[in-house]
mmCIF file of the N, C-alpha and C atoms, coordinates in Angstrom:
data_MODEL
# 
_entry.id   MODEL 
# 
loop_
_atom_site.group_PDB 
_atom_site.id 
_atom_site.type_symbol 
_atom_site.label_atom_id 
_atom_site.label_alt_id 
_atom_site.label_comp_id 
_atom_site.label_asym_id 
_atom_site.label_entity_id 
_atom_site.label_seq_id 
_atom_site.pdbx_PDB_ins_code 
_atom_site.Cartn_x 
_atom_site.Cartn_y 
_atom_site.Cartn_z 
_atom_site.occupancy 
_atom_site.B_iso_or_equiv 
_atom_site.pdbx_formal_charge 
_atom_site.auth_seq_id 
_atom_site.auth_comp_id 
_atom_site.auth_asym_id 
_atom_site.auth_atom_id 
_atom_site.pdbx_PDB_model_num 
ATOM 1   N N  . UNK A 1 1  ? 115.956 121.887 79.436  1.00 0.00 ? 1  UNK A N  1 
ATOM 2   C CA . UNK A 1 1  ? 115.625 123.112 80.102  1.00 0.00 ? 1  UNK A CA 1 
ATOM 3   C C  . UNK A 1 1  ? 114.886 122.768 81.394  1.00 0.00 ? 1  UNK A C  1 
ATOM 4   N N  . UNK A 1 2  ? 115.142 123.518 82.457  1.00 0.00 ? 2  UNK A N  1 
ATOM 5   C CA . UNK A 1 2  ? 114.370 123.851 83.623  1.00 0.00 ? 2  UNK A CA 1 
ATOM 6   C C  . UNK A 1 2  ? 113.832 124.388 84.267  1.00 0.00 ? 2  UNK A C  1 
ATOM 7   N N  . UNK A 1 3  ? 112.525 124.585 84.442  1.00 0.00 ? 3  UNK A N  1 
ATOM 8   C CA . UNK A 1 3  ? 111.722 125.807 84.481  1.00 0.00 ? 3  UNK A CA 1 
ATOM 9   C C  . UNK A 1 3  ? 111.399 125.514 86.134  1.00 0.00 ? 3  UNK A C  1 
ATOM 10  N N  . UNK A 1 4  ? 111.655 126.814 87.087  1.00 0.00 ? 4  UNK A N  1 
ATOM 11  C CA . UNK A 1 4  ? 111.888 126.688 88.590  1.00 0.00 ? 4  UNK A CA 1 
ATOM 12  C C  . UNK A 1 4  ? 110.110 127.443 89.053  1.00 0.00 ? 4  UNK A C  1 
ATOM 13  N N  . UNK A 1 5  ? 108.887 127.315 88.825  1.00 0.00 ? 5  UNK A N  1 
ATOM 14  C CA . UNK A 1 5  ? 107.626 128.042 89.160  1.00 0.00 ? 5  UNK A CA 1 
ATOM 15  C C  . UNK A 1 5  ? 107.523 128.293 90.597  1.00 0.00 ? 5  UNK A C  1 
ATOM 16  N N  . UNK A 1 6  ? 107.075 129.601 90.652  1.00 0.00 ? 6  UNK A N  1 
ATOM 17  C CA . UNK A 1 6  ? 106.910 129.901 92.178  1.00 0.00 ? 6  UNK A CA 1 
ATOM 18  C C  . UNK A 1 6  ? 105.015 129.832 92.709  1.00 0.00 ? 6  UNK A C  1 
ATOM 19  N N  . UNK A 1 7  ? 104.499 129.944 91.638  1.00 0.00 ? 7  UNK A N  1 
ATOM 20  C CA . UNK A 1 7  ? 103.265 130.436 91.891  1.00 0.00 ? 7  UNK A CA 1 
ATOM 21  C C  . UNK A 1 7  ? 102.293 129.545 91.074  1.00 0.00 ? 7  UNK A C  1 
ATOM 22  N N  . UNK A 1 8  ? 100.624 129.327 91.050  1.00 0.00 ? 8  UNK A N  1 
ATOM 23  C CA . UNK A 1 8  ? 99.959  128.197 90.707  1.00 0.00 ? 8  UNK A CA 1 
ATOM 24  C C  . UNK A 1 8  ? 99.821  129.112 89.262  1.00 0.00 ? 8  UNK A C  1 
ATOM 25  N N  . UNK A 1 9  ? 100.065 130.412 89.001  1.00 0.00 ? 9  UNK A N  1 
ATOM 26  C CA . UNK A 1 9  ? 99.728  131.463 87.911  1.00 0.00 ? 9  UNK A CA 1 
ATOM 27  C C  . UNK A 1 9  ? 100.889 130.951 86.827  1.00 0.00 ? 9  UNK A C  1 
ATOM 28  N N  . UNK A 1 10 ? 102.074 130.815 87.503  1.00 0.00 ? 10 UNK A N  1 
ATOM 29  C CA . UNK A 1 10 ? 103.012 130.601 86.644  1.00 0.00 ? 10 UNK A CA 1 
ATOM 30  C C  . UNK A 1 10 ? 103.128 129.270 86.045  1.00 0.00 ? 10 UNK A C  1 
ATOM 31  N N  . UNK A 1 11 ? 102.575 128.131 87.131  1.00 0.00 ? 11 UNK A N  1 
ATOM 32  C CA . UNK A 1 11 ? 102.335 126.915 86.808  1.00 0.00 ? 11 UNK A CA 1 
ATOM 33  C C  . UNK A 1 11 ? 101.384 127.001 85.249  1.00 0.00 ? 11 UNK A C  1 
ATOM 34  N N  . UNK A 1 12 ? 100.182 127.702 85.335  1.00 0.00 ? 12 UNK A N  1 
ATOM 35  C CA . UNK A 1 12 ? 99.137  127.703 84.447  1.00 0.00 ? 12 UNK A CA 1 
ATOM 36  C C  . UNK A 1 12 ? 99.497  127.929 83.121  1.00 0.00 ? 12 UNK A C  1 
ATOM 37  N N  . UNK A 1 13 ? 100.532 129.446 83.038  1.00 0.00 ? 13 UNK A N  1 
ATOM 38  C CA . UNK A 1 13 ? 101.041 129.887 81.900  1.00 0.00 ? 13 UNK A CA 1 
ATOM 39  C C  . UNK A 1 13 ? 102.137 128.454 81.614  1.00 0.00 ? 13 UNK A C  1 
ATOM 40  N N  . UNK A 1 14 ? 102.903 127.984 81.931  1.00 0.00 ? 14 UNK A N  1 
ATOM 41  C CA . UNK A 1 14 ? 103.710 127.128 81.293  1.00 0.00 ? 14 UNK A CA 1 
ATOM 42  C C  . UNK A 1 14 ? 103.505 126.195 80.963  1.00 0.00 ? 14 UNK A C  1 
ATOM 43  N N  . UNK A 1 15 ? 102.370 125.516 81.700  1.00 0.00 ? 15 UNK A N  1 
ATOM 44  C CA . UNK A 1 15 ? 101.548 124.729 80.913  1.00 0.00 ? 15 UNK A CA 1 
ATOM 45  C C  . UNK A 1 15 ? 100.703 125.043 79.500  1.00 0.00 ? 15 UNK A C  1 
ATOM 46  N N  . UNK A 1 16 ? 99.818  126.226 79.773  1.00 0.00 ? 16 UNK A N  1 
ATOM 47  C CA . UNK A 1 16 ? 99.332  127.118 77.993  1.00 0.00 ? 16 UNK A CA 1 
ATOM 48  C C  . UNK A 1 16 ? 100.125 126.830 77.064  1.00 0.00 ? 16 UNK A C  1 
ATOM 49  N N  . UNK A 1 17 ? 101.674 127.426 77.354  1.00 0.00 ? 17 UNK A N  1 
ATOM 50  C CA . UNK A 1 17 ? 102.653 127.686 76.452  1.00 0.00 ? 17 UNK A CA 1 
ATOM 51  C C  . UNK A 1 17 ? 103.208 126.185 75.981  1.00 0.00 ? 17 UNK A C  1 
ATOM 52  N N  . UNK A 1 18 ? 103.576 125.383 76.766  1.00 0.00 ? 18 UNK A N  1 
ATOM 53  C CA . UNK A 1 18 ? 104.028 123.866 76.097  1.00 0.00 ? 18 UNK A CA 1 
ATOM 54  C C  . UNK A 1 18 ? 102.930 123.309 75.049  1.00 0.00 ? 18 UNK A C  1 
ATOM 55  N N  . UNK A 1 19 ? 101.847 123.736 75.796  1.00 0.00 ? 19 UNK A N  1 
ATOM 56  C CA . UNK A 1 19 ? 100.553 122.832 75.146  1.00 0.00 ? 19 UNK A CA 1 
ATOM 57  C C  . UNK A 1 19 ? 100.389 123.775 73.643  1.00 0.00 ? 19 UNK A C  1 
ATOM 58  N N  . UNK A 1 20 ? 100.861 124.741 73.586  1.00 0.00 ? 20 UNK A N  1 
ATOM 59  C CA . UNK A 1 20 ? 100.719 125.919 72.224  1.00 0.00 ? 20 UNK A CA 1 
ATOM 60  C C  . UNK A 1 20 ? 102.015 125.041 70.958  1.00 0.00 ? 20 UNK A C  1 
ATOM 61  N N  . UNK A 1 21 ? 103.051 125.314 71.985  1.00 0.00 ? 21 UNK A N  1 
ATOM 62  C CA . UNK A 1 21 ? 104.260 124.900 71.262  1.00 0.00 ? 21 UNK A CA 1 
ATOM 63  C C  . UNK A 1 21 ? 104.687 123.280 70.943  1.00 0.00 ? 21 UNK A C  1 
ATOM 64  N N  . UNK A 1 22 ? 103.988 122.413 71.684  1.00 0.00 ? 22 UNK A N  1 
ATOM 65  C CA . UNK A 1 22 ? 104.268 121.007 71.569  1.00 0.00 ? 22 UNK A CA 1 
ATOM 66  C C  . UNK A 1 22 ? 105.340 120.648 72.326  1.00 0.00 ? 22 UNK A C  1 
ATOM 67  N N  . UNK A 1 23 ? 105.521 121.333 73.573  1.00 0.00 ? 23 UNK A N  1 
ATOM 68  C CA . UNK A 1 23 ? 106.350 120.987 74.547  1.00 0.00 ? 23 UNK A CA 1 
ATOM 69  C C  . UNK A 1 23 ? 106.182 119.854 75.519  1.00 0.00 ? 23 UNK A C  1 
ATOM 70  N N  . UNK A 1 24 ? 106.918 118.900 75.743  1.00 0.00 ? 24 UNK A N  1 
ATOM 71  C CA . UNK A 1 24 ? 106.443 118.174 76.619  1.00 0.00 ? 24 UNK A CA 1 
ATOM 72  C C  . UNK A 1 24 ? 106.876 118.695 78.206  1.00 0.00 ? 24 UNK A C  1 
ATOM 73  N N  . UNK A 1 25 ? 106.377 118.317 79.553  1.00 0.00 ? 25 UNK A N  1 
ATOM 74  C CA . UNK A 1 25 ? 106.505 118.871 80.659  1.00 0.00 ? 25 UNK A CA 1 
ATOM 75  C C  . UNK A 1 25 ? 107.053 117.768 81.347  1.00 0.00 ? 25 UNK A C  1 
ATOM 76  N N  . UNK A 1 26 ? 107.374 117.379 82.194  1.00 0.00 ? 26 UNK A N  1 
ATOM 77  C CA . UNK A 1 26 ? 107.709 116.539 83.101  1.00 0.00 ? 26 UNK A CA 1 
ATOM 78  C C  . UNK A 1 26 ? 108.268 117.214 84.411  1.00 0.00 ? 26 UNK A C  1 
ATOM 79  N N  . UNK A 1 27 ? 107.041 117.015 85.170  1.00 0.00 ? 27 UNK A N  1 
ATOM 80  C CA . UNK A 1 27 ? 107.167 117.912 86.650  1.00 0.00 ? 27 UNK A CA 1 
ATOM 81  C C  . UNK A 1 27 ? 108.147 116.765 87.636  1.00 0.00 ? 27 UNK A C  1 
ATOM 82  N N  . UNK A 1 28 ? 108.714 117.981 88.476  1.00 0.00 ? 28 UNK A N  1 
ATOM 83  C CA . UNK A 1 28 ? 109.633 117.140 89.370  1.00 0.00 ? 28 UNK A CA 1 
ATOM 84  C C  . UNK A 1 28 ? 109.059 118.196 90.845  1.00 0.00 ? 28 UNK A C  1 
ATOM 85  N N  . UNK A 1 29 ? 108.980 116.720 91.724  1.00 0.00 ? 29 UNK A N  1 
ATOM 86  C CA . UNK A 1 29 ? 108.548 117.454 93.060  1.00 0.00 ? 29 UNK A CA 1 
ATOM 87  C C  . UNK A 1 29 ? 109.570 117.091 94.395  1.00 0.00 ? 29 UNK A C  1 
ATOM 88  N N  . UNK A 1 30 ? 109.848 116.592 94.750  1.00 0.00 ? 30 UNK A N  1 
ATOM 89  C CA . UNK A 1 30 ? 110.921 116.201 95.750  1.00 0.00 ? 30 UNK A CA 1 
ATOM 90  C C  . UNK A 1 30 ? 112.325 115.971 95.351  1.00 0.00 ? 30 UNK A C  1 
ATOM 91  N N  . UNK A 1 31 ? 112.378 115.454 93.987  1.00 0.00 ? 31 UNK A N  1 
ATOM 92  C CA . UNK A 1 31 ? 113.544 114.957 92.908  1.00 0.00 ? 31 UNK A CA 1 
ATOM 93  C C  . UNK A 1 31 ? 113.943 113.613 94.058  1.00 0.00 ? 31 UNK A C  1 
ATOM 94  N N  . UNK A 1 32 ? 113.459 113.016 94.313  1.00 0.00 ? 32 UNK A N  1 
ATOM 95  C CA . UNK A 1 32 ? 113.740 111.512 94.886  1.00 0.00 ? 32 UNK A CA 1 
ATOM 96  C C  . UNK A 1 32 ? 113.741 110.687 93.659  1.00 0.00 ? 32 UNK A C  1 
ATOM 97  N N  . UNK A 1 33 ? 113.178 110.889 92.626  1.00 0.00 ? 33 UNK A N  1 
ATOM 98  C CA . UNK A 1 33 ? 112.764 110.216 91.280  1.00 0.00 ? 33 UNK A CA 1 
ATOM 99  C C  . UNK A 1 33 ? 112.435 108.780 91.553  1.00 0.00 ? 33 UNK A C  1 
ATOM 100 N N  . UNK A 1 34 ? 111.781 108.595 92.823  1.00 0.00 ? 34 UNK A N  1 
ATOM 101 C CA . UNK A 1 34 ? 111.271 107.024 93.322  1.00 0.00 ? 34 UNK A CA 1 
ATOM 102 C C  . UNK A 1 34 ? 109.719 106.779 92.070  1.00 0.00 ? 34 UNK A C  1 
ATOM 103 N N  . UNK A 1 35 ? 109.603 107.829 91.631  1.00 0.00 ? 35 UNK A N  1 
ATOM 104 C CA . UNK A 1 35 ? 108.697 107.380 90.848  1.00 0.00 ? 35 UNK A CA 1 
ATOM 105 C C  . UNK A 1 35 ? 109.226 107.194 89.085  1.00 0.00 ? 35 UNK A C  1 
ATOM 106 N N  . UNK A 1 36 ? 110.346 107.216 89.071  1.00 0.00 ? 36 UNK A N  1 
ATOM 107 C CA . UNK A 1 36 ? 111.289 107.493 87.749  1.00 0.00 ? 36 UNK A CA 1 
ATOM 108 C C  . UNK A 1 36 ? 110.544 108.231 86.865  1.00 0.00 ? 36 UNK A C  1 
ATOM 109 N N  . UNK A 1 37 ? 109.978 109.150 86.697  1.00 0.00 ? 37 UNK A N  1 
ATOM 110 C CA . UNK A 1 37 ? 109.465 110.091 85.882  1.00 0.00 ? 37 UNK A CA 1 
ATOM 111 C C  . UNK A 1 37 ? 110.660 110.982 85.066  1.00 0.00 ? 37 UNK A C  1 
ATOM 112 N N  . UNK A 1 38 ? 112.091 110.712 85.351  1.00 0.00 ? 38 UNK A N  1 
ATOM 113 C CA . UNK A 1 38 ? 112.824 111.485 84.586  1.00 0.00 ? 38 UNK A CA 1 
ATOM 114 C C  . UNK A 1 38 ? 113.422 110.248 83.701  1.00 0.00 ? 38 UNK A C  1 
ATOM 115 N N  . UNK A 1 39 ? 113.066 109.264 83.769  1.00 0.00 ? 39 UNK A N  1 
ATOM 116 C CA . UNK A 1 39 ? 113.652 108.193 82.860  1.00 0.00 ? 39 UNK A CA 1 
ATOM 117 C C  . UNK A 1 39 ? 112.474 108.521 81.468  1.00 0.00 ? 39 UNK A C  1 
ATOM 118 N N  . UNK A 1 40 ? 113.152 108.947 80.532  1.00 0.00 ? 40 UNK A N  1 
ATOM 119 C CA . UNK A 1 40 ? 112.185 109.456 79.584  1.00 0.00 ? 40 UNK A CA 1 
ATOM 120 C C  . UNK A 1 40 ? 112.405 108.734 78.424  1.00 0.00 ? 40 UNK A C  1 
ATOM 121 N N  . UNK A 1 41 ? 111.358 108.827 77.583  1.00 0.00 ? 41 UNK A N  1 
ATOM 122 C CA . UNK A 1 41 ? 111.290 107.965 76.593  1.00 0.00 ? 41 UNK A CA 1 
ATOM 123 C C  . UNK A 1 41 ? 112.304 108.324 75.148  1.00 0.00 ? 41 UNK A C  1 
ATOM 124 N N  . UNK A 1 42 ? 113.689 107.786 74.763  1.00 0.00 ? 42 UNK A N  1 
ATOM 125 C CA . UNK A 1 42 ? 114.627 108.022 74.092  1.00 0.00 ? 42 UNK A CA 1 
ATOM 126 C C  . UNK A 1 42 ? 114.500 108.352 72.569  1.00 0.00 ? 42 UNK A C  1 
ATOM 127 N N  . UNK A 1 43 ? 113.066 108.101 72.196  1.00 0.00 ? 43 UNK A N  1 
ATOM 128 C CA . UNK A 1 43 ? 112.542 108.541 71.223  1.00 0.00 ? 43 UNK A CA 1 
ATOM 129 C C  . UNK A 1 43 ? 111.631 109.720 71.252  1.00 0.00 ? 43 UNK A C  1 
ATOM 130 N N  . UNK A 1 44 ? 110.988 110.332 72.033  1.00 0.00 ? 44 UNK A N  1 
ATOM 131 C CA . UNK A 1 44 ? 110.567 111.270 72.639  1.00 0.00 ? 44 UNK A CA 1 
ATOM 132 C C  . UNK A 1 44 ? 111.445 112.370 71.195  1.00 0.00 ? 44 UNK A C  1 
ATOM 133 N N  . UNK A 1 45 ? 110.723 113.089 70.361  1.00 0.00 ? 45 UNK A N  1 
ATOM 134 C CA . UNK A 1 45 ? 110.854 113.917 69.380  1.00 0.00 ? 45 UNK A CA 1 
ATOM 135 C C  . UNK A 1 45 ? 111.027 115.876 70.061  1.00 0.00 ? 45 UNK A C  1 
ATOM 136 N N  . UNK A 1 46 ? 109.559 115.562 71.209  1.00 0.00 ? 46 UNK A N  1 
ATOM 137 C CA . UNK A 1 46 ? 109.135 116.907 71.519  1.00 0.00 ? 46 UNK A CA 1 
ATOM 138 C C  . UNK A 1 46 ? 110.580 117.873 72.105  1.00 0.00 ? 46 UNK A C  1 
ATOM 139 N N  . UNK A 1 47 ? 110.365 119.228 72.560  1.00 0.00 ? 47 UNK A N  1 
ATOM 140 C CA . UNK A 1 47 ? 111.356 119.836 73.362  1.00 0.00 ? 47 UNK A CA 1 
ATOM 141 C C  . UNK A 1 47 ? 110.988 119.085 74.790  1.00 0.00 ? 47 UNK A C  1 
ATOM 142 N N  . UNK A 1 48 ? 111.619 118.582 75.648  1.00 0.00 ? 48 UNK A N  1 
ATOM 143 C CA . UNK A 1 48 ? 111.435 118.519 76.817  1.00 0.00 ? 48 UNK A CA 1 
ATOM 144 C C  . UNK A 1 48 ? 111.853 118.961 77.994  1.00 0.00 ? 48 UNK A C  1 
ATOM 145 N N  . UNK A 1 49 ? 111.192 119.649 78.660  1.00 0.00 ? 49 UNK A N  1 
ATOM 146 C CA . UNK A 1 49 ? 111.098 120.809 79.932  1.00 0.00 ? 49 UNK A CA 1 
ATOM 147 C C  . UNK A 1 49 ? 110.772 120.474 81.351  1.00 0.00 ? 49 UNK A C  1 
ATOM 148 N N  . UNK A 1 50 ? 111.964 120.268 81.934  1.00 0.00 ? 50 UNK A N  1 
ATOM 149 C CA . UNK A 1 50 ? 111.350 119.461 83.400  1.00 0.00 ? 50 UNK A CA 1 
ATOM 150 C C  . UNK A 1 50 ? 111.051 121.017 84.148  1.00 0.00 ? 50 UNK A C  1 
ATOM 151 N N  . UNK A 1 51 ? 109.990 120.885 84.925  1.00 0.00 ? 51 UNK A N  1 
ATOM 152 C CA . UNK A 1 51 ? 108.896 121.742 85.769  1.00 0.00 ? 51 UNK A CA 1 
ATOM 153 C C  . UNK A 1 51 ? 109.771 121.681 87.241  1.00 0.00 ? 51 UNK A C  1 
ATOM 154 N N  . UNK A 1 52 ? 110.488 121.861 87.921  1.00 0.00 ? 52 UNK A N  1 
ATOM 155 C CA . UNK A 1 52 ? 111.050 121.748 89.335  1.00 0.00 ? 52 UNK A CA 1 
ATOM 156 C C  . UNK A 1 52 ? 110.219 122.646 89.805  1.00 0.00 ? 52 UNK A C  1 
ATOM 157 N N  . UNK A 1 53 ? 109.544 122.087 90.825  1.00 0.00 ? 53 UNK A N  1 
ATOM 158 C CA . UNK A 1 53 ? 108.586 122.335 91.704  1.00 0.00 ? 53 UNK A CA 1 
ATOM 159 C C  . UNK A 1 53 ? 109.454 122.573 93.083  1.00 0.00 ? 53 UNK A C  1 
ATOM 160 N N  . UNK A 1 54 ? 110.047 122.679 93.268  1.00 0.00 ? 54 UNK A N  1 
ATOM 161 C CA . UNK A 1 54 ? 110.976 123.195 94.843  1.00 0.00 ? 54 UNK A CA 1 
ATOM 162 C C  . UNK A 1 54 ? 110.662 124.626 95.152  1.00 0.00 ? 54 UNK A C  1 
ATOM 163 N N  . UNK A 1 55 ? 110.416 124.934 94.410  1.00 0.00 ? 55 UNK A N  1 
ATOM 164 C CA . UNK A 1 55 ? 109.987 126.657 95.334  1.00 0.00 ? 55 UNK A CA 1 
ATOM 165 C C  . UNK A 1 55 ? 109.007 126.974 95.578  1.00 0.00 ? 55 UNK A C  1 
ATOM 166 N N  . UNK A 1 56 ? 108.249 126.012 95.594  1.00 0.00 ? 56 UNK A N  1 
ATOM 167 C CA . UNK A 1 56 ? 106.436 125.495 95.684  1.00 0.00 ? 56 UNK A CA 1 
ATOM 168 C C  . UNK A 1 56 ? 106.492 124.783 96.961  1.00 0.00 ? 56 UNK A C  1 
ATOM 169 N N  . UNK A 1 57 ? 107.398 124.870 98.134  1.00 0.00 ? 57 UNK A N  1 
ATOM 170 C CA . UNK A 1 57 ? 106.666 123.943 98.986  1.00 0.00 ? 57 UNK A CA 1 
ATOM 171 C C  . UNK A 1 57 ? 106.554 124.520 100.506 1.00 0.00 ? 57 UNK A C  1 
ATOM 172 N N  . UNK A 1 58 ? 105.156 125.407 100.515 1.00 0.00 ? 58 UNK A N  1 
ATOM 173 C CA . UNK A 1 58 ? 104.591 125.277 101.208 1.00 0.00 ? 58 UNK A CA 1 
ATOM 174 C C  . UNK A 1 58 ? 103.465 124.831 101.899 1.00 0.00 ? 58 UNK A C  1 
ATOM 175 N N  . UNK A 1 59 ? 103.499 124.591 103.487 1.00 0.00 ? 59 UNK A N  1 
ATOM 176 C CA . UNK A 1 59 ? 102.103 123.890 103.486 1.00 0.00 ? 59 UNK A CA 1 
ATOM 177 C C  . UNK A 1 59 ? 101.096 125.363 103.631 1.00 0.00 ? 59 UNK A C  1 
ATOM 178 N N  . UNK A 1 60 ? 100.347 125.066 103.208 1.00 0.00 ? 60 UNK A N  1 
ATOM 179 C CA . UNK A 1 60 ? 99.407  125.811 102.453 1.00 0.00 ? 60 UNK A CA 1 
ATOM 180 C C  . UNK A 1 60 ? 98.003  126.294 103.871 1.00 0.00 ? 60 UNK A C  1 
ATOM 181 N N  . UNK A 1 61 ? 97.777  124.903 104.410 1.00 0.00 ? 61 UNK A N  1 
ATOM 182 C CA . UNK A 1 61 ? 96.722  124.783 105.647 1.00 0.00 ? 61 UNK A CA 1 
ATOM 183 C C  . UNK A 1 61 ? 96.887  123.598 105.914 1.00 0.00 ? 61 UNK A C  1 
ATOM 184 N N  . UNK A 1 62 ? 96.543  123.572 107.792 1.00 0.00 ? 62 UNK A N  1 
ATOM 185 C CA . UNK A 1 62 ? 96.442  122.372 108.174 1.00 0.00 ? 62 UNK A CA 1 
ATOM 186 C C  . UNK A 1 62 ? 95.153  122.356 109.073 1.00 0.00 ? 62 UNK A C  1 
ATOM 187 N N  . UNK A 1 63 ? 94.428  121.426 108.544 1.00 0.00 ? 63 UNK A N  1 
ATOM 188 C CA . UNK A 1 63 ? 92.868  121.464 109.342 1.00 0.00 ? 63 UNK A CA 1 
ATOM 189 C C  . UNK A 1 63 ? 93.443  120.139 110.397 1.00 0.00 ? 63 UNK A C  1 
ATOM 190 N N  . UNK A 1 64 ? 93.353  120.202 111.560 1.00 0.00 ? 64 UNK A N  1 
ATOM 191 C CA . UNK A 1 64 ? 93.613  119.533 112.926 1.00 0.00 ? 64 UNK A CA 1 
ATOM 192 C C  . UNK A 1 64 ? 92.012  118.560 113.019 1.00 0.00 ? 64 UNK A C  1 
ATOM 193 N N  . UNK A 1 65 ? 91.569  119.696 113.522 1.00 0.00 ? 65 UNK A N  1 
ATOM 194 C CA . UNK A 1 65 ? 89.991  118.725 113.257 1.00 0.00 ? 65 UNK A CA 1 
ATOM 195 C C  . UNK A 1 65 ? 89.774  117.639 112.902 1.00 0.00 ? 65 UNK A C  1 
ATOM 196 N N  . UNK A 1 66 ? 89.983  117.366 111.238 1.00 0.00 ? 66 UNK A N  1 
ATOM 197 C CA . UNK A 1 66 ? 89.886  116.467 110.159 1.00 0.00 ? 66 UNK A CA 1 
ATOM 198 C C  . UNK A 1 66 ? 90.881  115.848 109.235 1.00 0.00 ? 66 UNK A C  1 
ATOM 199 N N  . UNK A 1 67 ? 92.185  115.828 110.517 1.00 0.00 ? 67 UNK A N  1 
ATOM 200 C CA . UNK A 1 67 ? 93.814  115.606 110.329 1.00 0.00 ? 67 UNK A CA 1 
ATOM 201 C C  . UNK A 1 67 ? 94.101  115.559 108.930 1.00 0.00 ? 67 UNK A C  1 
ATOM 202 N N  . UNK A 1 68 ? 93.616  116.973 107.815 1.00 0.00 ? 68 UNK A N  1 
ATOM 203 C CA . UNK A 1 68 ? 93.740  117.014 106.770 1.00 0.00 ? 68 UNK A CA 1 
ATOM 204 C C  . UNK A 1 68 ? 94.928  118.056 106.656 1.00 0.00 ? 68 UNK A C  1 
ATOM 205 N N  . UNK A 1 69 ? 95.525  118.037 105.307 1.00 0.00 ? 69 UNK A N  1 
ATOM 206 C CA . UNK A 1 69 ? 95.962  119.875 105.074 1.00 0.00 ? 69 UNK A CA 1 
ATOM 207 C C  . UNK A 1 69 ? 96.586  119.485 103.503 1.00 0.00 ? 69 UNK A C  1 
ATOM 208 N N  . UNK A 1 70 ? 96.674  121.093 103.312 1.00 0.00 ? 70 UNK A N  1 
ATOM 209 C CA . UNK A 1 70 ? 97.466  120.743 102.065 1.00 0.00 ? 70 UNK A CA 1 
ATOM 210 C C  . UNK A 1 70 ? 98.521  121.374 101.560 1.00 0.00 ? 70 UNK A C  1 
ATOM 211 N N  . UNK A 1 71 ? 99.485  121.030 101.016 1.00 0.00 ? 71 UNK A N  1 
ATOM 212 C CA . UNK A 1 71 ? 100.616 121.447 100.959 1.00 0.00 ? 71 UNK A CA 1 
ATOM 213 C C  . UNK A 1 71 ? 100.831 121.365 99.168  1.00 0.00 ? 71 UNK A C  1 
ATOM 214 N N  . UNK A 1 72 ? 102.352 122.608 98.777  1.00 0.00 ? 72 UNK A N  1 
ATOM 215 C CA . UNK A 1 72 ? 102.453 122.681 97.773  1.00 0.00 ? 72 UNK A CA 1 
ATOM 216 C C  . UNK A 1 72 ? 103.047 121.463 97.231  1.00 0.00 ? 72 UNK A C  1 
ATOM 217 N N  . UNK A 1 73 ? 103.624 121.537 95.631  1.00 0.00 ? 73 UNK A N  1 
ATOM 218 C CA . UNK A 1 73 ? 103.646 120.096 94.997  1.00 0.00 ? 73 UNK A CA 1 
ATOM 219 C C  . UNK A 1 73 ? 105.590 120.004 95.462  1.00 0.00 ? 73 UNK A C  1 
ATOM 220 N N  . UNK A 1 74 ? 105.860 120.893 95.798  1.00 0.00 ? 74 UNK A N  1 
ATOM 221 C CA . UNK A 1 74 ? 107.813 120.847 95.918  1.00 0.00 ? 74 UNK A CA 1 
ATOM 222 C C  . UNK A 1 74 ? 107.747 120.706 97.558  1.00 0.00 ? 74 UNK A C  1 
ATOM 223 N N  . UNK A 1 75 ? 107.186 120.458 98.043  1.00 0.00 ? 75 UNK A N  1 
ATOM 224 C CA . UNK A 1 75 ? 107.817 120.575 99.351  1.00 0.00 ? 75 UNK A CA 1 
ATOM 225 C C  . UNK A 1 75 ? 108.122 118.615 99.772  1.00 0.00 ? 75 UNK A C  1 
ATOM 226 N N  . UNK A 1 76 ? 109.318 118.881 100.693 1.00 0.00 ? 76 UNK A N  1 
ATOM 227 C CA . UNK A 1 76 ? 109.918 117.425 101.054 1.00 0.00 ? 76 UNK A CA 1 
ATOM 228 C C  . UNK A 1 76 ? 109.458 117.098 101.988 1.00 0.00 ? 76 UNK A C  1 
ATOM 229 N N  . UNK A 1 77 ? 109.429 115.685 101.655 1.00 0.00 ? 77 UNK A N  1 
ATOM 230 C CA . UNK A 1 77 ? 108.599 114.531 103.172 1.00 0.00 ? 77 UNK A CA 1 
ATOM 231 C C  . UNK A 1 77 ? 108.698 115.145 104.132 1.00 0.00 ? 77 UNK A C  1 
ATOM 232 N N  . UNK A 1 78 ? 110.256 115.285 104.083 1.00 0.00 ? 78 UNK A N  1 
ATOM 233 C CA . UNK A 1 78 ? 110.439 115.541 106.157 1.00 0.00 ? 78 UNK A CA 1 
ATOM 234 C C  . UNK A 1 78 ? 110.426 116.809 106.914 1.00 0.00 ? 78 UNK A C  1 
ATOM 235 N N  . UNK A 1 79 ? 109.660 118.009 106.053 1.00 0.00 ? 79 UNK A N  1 
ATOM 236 C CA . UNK A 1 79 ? 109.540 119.485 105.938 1.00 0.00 ? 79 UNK A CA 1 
ATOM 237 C C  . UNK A 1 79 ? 107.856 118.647 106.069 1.00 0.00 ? 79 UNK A C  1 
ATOM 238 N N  . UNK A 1 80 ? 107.564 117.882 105.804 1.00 0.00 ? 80 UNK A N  1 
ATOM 239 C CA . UNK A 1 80 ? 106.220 117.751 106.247 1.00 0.00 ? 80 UNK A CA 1 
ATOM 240 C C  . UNK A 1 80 ? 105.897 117.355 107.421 1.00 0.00 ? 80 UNK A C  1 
ATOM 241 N N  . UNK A 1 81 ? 106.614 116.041 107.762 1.00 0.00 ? 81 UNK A N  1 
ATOM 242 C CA . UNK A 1 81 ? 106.929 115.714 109.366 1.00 0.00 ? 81 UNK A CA 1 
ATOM 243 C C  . UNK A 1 81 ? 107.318 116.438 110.284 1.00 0.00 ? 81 UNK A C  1 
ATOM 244 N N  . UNK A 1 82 ? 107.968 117.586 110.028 1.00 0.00 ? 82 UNK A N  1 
ATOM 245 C CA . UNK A 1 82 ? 108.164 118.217 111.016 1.00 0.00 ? 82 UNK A CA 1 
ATOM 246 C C  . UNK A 1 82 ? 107.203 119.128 111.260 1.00 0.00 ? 82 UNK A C  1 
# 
């Protein structure tokens, strides 16, 4: 299953609910999978529910000042560079 969150509210509830039910989560944010987080463990019993974070990516603020900012967890590298 794939659960598409738009909001940090909806993030919260689906986290509650796995953690109620014994769901495991495995968030996906760019889907580059350079960090292989979808290579999952083949014994793994639980339901498992990847989190796609893509409709989460905005940048949020950019402080210039203190060449900081922050952006949501789905948004792509080069949507950042630009």
């Amino acid at each position: 299953m794939v659960l598409y969150p738009t909001t940090n509210e909806h993030v919260e509830k689906i986290v509650q609910l796995a953690e109620k039910h014994n769901v495991m989560l495995v968030p996906c944010g760019g889907n580059s999978n350079v960090t292989h987080s979808l290579m999952l463990d083949r014994r793994e019993k639980r339901m498992i529910v990847a989190l796609d974070m893509m409709r989460m990516n905005k940048i949020l603020y950019v402080d210039k000042r203190n060449m900081m900012m922050c952006a949501q967890a789905g948004i792509y590298g080069q949507d950042l560079e630009k």
